[in-house]
C-alpha positions as CSV (number, residue, x, y, z in Angstrom):
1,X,257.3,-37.0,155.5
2,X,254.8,-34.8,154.6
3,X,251.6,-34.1,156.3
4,X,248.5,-34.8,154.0
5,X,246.5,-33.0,156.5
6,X,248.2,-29.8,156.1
7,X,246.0,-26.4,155.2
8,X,246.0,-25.7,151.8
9,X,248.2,-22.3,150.9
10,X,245.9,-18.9,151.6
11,X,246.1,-18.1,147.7
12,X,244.6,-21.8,147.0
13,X,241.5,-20.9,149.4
14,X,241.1,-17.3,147.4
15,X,241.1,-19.3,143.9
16,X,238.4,-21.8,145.6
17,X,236.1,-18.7,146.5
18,X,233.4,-17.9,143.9
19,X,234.7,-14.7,142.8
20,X,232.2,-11.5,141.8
21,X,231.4,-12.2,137.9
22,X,232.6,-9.2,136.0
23,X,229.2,-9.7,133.8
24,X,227.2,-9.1,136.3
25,X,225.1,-5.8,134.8
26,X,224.2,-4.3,138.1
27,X,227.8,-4.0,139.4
28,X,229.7,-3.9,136.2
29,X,226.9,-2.2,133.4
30,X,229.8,-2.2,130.7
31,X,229.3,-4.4,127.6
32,X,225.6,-4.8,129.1
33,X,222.7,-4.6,126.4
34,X,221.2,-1.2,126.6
35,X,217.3,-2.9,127.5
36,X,219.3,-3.4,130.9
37,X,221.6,-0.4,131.0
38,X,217.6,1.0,131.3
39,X,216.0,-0.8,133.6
40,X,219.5,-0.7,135.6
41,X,219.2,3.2,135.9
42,X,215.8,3.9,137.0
43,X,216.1,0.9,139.6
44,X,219.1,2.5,141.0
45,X,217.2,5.9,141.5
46,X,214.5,4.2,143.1
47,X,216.5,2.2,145.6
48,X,217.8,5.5,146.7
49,X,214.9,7.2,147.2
50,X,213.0,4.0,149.0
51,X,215.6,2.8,150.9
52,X,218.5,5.2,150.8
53,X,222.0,3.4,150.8
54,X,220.7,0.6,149.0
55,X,221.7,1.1,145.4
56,X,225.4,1.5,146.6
57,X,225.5,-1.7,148.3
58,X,224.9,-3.6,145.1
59,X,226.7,-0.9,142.9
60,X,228.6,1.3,144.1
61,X,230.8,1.8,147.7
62,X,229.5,-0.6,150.2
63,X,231.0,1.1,153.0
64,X,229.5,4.4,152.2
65,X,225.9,2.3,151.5
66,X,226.2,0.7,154.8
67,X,226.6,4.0,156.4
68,X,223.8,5.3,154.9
69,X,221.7,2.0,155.8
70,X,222.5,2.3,159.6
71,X,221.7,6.2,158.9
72,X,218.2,5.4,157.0
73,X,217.4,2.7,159.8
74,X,217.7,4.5,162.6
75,X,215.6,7.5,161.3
76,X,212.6,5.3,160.4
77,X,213.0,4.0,164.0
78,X,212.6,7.4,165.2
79,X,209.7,8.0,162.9
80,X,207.9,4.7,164.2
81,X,208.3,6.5,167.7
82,X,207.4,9.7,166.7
83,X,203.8,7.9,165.7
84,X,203.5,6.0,168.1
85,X,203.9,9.3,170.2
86,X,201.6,11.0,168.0
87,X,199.1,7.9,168.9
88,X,199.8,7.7,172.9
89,X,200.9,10.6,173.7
90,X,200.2,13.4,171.6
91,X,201.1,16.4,173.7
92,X,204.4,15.0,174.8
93,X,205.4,15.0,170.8
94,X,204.5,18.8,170.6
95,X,206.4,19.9,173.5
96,X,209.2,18.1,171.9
97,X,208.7,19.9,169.2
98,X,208.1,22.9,170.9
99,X,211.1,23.1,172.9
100,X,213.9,25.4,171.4
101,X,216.5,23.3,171.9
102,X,214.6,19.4,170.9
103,X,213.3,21.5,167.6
104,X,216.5,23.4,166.7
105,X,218.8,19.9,167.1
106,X,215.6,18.5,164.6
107,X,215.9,21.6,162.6
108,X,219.8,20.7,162.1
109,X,219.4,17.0,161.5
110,X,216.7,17.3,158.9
111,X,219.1,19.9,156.9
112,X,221.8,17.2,157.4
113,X,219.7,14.5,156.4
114,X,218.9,16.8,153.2
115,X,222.5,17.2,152.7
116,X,222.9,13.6,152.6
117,X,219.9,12.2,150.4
118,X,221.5,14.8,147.9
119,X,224.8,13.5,148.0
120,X,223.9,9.9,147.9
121,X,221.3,11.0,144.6
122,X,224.0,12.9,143.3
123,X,226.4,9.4,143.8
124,X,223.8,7.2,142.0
125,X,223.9,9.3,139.2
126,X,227.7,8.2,139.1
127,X,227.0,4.7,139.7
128,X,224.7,5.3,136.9
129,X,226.8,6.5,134.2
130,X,224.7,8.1,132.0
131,X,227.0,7.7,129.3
132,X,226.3,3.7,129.0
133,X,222.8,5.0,128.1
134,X,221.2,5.2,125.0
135,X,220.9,9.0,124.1
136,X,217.0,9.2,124.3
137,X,216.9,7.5,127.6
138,X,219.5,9.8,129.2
139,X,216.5,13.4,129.8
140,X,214.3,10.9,131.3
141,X,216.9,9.2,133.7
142,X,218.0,12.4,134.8
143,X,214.3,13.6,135.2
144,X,213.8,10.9,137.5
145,X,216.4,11.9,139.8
146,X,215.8,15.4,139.6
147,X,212.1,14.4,140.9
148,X,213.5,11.7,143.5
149,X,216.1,15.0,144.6
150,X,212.8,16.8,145.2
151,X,210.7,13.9,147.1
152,X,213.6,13.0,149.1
153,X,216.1,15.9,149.8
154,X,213.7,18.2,148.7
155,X,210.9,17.3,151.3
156,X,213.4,17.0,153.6
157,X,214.7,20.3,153.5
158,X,211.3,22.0,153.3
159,X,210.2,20.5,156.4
160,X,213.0,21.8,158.4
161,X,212.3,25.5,157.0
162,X,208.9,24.9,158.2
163,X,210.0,23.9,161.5
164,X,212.4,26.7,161.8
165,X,209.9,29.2,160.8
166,X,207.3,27.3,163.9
167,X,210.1,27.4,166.3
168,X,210.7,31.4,165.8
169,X,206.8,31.8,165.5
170,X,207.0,29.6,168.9
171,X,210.0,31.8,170.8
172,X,208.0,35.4,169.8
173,X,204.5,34.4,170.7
174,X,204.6,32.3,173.9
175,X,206.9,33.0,176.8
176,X,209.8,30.8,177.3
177,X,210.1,31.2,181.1
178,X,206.2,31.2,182.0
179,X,204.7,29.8,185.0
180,X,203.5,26.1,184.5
181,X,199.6,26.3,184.4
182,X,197.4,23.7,186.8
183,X,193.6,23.6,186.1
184,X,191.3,25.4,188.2
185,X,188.2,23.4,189.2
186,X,189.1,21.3,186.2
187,X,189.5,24.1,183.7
188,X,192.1,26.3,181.8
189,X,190.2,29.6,181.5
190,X,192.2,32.0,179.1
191,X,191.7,35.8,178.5
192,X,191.8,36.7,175.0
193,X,191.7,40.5,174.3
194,X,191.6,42.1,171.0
195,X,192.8,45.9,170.7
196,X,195.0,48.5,169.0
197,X,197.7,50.9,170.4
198,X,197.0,53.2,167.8
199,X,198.1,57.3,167.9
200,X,195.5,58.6,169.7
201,X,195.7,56.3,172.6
202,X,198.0,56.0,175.5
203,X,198.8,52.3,175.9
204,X,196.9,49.3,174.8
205,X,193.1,49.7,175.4
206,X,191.3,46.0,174.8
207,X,188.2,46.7,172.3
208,X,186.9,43.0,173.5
209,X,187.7,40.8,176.1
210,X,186.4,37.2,176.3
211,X,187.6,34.2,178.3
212,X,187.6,30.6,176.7
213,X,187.0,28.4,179.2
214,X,188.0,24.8,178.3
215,X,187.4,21.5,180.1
216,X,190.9,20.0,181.1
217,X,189.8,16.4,180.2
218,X,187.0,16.6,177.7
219,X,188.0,19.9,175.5
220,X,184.5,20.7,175.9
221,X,184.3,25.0,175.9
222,X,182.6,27.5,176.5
223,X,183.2,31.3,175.4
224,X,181.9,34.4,178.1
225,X,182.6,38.1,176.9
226,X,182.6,40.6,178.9
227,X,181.7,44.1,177.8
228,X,184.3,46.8,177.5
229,X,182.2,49.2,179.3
230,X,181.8,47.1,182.3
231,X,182.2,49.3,185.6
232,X,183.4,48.4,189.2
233,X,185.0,45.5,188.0
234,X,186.0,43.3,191.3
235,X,189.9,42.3,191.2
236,X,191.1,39.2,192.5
237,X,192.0,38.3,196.3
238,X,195.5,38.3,195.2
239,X,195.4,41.3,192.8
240,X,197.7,44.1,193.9
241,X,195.3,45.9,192.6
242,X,192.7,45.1,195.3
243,X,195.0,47.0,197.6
244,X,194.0,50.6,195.6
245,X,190.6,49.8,194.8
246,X,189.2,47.3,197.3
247,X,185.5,47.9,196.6
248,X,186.2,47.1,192.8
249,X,187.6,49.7,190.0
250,X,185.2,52.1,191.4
251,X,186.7,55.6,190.5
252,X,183.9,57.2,188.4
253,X,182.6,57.0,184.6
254,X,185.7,56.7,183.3
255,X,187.1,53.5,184.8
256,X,185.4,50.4,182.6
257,X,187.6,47.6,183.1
258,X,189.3,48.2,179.4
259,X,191.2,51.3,181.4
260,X,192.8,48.9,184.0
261,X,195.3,47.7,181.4
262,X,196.6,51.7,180.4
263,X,195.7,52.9,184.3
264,X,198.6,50.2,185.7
265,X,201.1,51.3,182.3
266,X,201.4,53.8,183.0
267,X,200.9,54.5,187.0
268,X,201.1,50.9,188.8
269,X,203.8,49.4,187.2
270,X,205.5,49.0,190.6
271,X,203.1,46.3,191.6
272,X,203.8,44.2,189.5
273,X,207.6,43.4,189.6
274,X,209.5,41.3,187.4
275,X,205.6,41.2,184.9
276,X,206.6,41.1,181.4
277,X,202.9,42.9,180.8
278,X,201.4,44.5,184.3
279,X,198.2,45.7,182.4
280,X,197.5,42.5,180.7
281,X,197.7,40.7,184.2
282,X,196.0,43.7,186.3
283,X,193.2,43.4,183.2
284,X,193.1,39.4,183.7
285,X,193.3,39.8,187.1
286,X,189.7,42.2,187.1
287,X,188.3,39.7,184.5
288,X,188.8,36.6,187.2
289,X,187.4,38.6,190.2
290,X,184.5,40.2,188.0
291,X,183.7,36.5,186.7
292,X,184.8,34.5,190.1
293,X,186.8,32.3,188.7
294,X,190.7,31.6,187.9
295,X,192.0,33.0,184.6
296,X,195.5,31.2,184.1
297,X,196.7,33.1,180.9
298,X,195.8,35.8,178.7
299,X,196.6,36.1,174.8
300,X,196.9,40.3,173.8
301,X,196.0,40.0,169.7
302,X,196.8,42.9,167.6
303,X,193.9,43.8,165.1
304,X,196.1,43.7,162.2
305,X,197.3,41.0,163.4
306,X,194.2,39.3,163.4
307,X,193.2,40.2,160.3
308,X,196.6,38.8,159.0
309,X,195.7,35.2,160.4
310,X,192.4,35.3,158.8
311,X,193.6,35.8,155.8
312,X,196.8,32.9,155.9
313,X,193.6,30.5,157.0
314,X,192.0,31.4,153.8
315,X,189.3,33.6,155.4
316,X,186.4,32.3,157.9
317,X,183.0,31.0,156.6
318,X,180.1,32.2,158.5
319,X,175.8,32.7,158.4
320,X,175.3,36.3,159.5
321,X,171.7,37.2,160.8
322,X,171.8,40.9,159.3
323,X,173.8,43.3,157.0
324,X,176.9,45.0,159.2
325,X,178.3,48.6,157.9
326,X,182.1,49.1,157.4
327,X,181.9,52.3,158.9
328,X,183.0,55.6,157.5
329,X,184.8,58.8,159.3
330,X,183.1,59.6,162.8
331,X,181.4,62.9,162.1
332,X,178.8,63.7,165.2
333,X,181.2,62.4,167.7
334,X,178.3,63.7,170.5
335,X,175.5,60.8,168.9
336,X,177.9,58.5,167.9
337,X,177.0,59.4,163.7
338,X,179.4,58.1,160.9
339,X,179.7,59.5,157.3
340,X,178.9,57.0,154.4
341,X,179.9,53.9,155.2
342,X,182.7,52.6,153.2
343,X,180.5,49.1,152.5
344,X,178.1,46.5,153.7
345,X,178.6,42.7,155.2
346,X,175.5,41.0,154.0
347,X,173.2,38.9,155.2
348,X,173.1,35.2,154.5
349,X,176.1,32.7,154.3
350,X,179.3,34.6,153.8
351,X,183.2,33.7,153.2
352,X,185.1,36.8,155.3
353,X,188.6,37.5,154.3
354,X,190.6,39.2,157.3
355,X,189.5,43.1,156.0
356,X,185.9,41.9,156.1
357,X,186.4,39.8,159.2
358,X,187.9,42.4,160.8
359,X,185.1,44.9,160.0
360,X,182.3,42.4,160.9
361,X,183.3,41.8,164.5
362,X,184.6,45.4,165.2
363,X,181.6,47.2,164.1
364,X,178.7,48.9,166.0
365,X,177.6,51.0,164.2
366,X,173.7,51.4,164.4
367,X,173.6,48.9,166.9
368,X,174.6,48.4,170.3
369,X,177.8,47.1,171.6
370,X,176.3,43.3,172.8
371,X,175.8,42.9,168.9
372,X,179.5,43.3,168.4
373,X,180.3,40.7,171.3
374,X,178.1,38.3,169.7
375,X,179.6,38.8,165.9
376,X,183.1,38.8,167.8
377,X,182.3,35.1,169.5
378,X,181.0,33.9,166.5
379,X,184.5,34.9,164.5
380,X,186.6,33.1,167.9
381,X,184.1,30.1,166.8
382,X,185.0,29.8,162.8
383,X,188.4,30.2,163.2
384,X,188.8,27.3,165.9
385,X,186.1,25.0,163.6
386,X,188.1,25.7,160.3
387,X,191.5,25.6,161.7
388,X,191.8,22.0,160.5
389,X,195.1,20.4,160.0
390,X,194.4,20.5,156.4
391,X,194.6,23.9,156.9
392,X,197.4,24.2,158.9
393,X,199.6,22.2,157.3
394,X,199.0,23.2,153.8
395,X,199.3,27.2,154.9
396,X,201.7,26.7,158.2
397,X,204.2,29.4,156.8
398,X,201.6,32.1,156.8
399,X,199.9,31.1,159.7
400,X,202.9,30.8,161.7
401,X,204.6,34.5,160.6
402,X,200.5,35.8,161.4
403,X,200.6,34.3,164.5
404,X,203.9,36.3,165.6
405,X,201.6,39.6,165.6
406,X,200.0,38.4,168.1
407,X,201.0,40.9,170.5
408,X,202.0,39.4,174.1
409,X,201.0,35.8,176.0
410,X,202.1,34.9,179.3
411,X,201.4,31.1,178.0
412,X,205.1,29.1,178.8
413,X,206.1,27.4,175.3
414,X,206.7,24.5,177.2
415,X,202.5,23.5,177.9
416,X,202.1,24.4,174.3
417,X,201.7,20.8,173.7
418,X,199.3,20.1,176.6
419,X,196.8,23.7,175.2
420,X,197.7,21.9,171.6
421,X,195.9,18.6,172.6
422,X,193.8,20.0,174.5
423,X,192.3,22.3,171.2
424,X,192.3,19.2,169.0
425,X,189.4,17.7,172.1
426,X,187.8,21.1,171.8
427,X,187.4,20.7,167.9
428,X,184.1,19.3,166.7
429,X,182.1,20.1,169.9
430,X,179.5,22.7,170.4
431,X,180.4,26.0,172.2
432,X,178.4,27.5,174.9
433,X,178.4,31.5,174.9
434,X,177.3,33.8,177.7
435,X,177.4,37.6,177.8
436,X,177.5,40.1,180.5
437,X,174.9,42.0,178.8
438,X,172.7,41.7,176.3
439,X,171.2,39.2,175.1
440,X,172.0,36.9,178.6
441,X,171.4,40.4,181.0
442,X,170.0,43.5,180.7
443,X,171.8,46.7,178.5
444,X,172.2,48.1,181.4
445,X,173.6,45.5,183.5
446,X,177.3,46.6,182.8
447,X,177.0,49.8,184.7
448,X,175.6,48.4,188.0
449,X,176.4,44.9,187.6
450,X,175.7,42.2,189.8
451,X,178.9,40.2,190.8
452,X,176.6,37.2,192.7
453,X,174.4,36.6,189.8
454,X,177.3,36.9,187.5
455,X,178.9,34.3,189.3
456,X,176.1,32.5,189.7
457,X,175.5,32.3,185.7
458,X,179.1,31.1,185.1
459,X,178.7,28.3,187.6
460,X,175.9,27.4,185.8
461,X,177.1,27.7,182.4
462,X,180.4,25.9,183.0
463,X,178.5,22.7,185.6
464,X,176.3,22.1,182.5
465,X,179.8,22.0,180.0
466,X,181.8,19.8,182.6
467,X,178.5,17.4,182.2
468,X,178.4,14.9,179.3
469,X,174.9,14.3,179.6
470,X,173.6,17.6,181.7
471,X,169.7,16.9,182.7
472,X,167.6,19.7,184.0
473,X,169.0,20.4,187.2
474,X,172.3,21.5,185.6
475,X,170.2,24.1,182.8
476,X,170.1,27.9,183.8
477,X,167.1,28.2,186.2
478,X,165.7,31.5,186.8
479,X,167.6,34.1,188.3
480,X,167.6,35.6,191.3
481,X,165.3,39.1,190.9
482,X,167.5,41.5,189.3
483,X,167.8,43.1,185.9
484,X,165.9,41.8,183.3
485,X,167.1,40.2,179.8
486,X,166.4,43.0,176.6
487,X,163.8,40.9,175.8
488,X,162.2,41.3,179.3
489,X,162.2,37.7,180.4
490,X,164.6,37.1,183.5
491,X,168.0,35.6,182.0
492,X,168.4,31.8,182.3
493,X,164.8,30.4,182.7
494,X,165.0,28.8,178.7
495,X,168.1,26.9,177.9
496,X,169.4,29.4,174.9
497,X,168.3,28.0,171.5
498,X,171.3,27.0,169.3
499,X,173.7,29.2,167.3
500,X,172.8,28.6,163.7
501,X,168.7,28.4,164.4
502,X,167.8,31.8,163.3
503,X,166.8,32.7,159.9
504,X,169.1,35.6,157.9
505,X,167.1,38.9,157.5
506,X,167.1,39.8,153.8
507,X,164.2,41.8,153.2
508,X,162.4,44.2,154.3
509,X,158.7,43.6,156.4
510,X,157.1,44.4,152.9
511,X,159.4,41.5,151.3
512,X,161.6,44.2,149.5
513,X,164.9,42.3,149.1
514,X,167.7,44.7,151.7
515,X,170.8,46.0,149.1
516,X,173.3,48.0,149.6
517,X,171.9,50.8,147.9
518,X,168.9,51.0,149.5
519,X,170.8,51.3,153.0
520,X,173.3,54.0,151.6
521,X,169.5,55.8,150.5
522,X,168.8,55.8,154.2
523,X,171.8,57.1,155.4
524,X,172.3,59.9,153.0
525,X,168.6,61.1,153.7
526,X,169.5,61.0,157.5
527,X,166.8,58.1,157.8
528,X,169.6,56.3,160.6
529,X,166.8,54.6,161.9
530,X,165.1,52.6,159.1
531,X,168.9,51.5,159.2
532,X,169.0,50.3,162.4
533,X,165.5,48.2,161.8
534,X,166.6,46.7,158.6
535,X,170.5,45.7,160.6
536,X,168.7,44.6,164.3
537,X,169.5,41.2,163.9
538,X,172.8,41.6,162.7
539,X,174.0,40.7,166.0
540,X,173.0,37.0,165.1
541,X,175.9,34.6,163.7
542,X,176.9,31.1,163.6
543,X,180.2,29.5,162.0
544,X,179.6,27.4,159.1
């Protein structure tokens, strides 16, 4: 007897199941109408680029689609927590960039991930099968992958040549094995110098050296220069350097503190073992003791270099307070007189390219050397105000290959991200400026400086910045008696008015508009000082 209950046979149960209908245009586009054939391809090509993997698991190889999904998935997780990084935590998303190993594995899987949107483009256009298509629809299918190839793979690829060309910008700039860097009293305080080793010098002989002091919380700055020219410059307690010149860099005219860094080259080496730079450090090393405070890092900036960077930004946009020469060949070496000058920075609101910029914080001639500081802070100003991320990310590659001639950092690649944030705070806010000299102390203040009231000053300056909302008792007060300001007043008893409140000079006293010829007249009748009346103010500068 036979059992009515009994399982139906296994090729009864296949015939049961609804089976795929062989009409169904997506899957099988032959005998389709050609309004559909159409609208078939261009959907395909954007399910691919949208949601790659997608077209081929209702066309094509649902294996290889479901690959592809797990593959697409998984990197928009990463994205999400890349974001949400980028939200929370913003420095610990740079230094993962910023690591050499983290960016290189990224580096490889974004190629790889270009590799693969390719393929699977290249695999639609199969699934597509262009010759189902109407002959005048066929360009403009293909142009639509072609342009999906380039938004997808294309992008894809792109970004990780610009992260590879980051990461090697990265390994040559910053050190990879650098000490970590703690705040001191709240602060990062880092030594920027600017100089050339040109042919006639022996080592590398800073032209400027400022430090940019930054609060470690708030990104609230404040710039202080200190003049090339200074003399007995105080080393730190922990300097070896201390040990040769306890009283300060003391040995006659000759040693301003922009020696120290040639002086240790090419003599003291020794005391400094296993220093990638000993004159950088024994230079920012002085600049803490002369300052009294802790100078973590120090940046070393080619000028060419410098000039590069202003130029892959697009150029700086500034208000100058008074015309600045582009100096010509030094001919009364004695008096410090110049041949023709080779042009003129005018007055007024200006857009420097990196020549120009160069020439405008460099130059001295028929002024002093506190005009030049001021120029030069005002140039550190524009570039960190207009290095947006607008900027930066529409001309990374040239920023990034300017950057590497930036000559030597002792900044460790691996707090990039912390110094990144910390930038981004600083962006936006108003930057306090002191000089040792002119206009903050007197011209001659650099030859017998005061190292109390200097450190009294930079107390001052950096109290009022660490104070959101600084009242009066954290404004300079009057100094001490000592050397007075070049305007005769003693330094600090007037809160300095801001940067841009000055008015350009243009014209002469009689209202005679200032030209270039009329400034070239002066010089080739010897008149050097109606020059140096008409370009006084030229010292003045704000970013714009």
């Amino acid at each position: 007897m036979t059992n009515s209950y009994a399982p139906a046979p296994r090729n009864k149960q296949r015939q049961n199941q609804p089976q795929p209908s062989l009409t169904d245009p997506v899957r099988y586009p032959s005998g389709a109408a050609a309004q559909v054939l159409t609208k078939r391809a261009f959907l395909l090509v954007l399910m691919t680029l949208l949601v790659p993997g997608s077209a081929q698991i209702v066309a094509g190889n649902k294996r290889l689609g479901r690959i592809a999904l797990r593959v697409t998935f998984t990197v928009w997780a990463l994205a999400l927590a890349a974001v949400v990084l980028l939200l929370t935590a913003r420095s610990t998303l740079i230094n993962l960039l910023a690591n050499p190993i983290a960016s290189l594995l990224l580096v490889i899987g974004l190629a790889a991930l270009a590799i693969g949107w390719a393929a699977l483009l290249y695999n639609t256009l199969r699934l597509i099968r262009p010759v189902l298509l109407a002959p005048g629809v066929r360009p403009a299918v293909v142009l639509a992958l072609v342009l999906a190839m380039v938004l997808g793979s294309g992008s894809l690829g792109y970004a990780a040549y610009l992260l590879n060309v980051g990461r090697d910008a990265i390994g040559s700039i910053f050190s990879s094995n650098g000490p970590t860097i703690e705040p001191s009293e709240g602060r990062y305080n880092f030594l920027m110098m600017g100089g050339d080793a040109g042919a006639d010098r022996t080592g590398r002989r800073p032209d400027s050296l400022s430090v940019i002091s930054v609060d470690a919380k708030t990104g609230k700055t404040a710039i202080i220069s200190v003049p090339r020219n200074l003399q007995n410059a105080q080393f730190s307690a922990d300097s070896p350097m201390r040990k040769i010149y306890p009283d300060g860099y003391d040995c006659g005219d000759e040693c301003l503190i922009n020696a120290i860094n040639t002086e240790v080259t090419n003599e003291h080496q020794d005391l400094y073992p296993g220093v990638e730079d000993p004159g950088a450090q024994a230079t920012l090393e002085a600049v803490s003791g002369t300052l009294g405070i802790k100078v973590q890092a120090y940046v070393l900036v080619d000028m060419e270099g410098f000039s590069k960077l202003i130029d892959a930004m697009g150029g700086i946009r500034i208000k100058a307070g008074g015309w600045v020469p582009m100096s010509g060949a030094m001919v009364d070496e004695a008096n410090g007189i110049h041949g023709m000058p080779l042009g003129w920075i005018p007055a007024g609101d200006q857009t420097l390219d990196g020549y120009h910029a160069l020439w405008y914080g460099r130059s001295r001639e028929f002024v002093d050397d506190y005009a030049r500081i001021q120029r030069q802070q005002c140039v550190q100003q524009a570039m960190l105000k207009q290095l947006d991320p607008a900027t930066l990310l529409s001309k990374f590659e040239d920023i990034a290959k300017a950057g590497t001639k930036v000559v030597d950092s002792n900044i460790s690649a691996g707090q990039l991200g912390s110094f990144v944030d910390l930038a981004m705070k600083a962006k936006g806010q108003e930057v306090s400026r002191l000089t040792i000299g002119p206009p903050d102390f007197d011209a001659s203040f650099s030859t017998v400086p005061d190292f109390d009231q200097i450190h009294e000053r930079v107390d001052r300056l950096l109290a009022a910045k660490a104070s959101a909302t600084a009242d009066d008792s954290l404004l300079p007060q009057a100094a001490a008696p000592g050397p007075l300001s070049a305007a005769g007043a003693v330094p600090g008893t007037q809160p300095a008015p801001p940067p841009s409140d000055f008015t350009p000079v243009t014209t002469t006293p009689d209202g005679e508009p200032i030209t270039e010829e009329m400034l070239n007249d002066f010089k080739r009748q010897g008149d050097e000082q109606s020059i140096r009346d008409l370009v006084a103010t030229n010292g003045q500068c704000a970013p714009l």
